[in-house]
C-alpha positions as CSV (number, residue, x, y, z in Angstrom):
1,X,-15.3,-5.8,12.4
2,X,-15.8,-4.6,8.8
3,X,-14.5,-1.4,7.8
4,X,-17.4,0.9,6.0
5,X,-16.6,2.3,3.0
6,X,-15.2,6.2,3.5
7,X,-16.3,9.5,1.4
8,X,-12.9,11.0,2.9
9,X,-9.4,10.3,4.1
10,X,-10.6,12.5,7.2
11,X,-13.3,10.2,8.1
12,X,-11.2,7.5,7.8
13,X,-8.9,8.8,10.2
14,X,-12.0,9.0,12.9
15,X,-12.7,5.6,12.2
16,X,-9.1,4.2,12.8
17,X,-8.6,6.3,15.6
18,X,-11.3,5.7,17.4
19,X,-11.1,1.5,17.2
20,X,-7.7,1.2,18.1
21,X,-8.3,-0.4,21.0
22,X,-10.5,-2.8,19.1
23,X,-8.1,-3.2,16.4
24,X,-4.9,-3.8,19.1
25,X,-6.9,-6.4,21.0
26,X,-8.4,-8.3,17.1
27,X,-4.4,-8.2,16.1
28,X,-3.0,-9.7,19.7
29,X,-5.8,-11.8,19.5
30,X,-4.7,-12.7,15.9
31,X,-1.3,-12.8,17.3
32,X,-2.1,-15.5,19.8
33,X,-3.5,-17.6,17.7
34,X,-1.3,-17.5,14.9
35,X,-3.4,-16.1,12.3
36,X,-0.9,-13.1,11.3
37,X,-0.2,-13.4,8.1
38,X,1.5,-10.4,5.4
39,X,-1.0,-7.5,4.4
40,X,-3.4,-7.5,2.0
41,X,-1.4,-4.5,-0.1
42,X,1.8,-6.9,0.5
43,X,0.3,-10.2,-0.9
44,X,-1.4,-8.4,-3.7
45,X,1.8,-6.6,-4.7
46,X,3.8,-10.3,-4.6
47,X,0.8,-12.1,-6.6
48,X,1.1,-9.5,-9.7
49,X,5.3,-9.7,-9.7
50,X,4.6,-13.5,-9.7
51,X,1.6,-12.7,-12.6
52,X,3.6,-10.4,-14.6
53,X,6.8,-12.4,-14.9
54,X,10.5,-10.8,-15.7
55,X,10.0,-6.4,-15.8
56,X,13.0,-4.6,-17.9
57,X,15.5,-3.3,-15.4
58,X,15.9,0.9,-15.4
59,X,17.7,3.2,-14.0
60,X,16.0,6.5,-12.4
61,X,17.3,9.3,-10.8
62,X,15.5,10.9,-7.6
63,X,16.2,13.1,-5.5
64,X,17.9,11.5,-1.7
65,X,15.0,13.4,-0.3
66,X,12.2,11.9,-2.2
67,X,13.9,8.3,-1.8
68,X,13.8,8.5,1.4
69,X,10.0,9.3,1.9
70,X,9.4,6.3,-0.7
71,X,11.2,4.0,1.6
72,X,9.5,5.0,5.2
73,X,6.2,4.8,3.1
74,X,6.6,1.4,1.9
75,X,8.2,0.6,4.9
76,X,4.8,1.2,6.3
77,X,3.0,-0.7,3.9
78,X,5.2,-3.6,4.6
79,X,6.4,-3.3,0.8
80,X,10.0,-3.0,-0.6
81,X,10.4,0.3,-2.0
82,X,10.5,-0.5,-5.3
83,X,7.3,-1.8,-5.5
84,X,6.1,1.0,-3.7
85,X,7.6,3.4,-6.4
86,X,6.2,0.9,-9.4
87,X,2.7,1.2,-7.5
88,X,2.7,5.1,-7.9
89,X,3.6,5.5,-11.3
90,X,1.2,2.8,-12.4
91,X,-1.3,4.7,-10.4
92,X,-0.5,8.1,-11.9
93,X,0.0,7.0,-15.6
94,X,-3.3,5.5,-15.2
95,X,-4.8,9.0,-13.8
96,X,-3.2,11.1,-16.4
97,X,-4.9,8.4,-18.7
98,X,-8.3,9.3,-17.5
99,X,-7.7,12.6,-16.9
100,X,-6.9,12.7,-20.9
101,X,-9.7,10.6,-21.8
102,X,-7.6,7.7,-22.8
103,X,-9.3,5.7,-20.5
């Protein structure tokens, strides 16, 4: 099953929710045949640390609360949270970028 492309978050929703008895039955079926593998967002996210060799190390201070939401979300991404923080600030730096014409 391909996934169409979606104009909103909302109709993606629909979609998911509405296949996932289809997309239960695809993963056991997966499942049984050993065809599970990491997700996509996972493998990507390992293939550019591996790309972009050694990163400088910082130190950041957040807020427990915030921390905490970073690490169930990347928990549900199958990422560590770290990447899942590095993911979001790329992807906001490069939105103020655009958003300033930089881009």
């Amino acid at each position: 099953m391909k996934m169409p492309p979606f104009k909103t978050e909302t109709q993606e929703a629909k979609c998911w929710a509405k296949n996932q008895n289809l997309i239960a039955d695809r993963l056991e079926q997966a499942k049984a045949a050993g065809r599970l593998g990491k997700g996509t967002v996972a493998r990507v996210a390992g293939e550019r640390a591996g790309q972009a060799g050694a990163s400088p190390t910082i130190t950041i201070r957040l807020a427990e609360e915030d921390l905490a939401r970073a690490r169930t979300l990347a928990a549900e991404k199958g990422l560590r949270y770290q990447t899942y923080l590095k993911m979001l600030l790329h992807q906001a730096l490069n939105s103020e970028e655009k958003r300033a014409g930089r881009r």
